[in-house]
C-alpha positions, 0 to 999 in steps of 0.5 A: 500500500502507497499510503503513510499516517500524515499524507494528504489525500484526495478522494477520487470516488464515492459519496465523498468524492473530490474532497481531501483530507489527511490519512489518521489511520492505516490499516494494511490487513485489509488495504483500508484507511482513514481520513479525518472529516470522511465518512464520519457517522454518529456512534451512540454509547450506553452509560457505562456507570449509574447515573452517568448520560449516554453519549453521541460519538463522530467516528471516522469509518475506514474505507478501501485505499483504492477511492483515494489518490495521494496529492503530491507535495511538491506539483500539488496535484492528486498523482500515482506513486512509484518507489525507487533505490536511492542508496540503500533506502526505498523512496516513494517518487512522484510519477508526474514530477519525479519528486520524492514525497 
């Protein structure tokens, strides 16, 4: 997966289409992420305690890392990313600019 926690992110497809955000959480088992203020639903909590109130929660659901694109640092633009050997580290690269990102 070509994603970080951290990264900007464009959403290509679904309900939330053209939007973007930044990546709060990966999920490389099933190929998921998360992205702050996507796909956001209503949890409701019961009272854990006597006497205490119940709770509406916002939680931000995971979805399938393909609806979404990474936007490049450097050209600002939603962009495919490859990765290369530079010395003896492995770098992700912009495939439209060739920056590193």
């Amino acid at each position: 997966m070509n994603f970080k926690k951290g990264d900007n992110v464009k959403i290509i497809s679904g309900a939330y289409a053209k939007k973007t955000g930044v990546i709060s959480a990966v999920i490389r088992e099933s190929g998921r992420i998360s992205v702050d203020g996507i796909n956001v639903f209503k949890k409701r909590t019961k009272p854990k305690k006597q006497g205490e109130k119940g709770q509406v929660i916002s939680v931000s659901r995971p979805f399938d890392a393909s609806n979404a694109m990474l936007i490049c640092k450097s050209c600002k633009k939603p962009v495919r990313v490859g990765f290369r050997m530079e010395g003896n580290k492995k770098v992700r690269y912009c495939k439209k600019c060739n920056a590193i990102t």
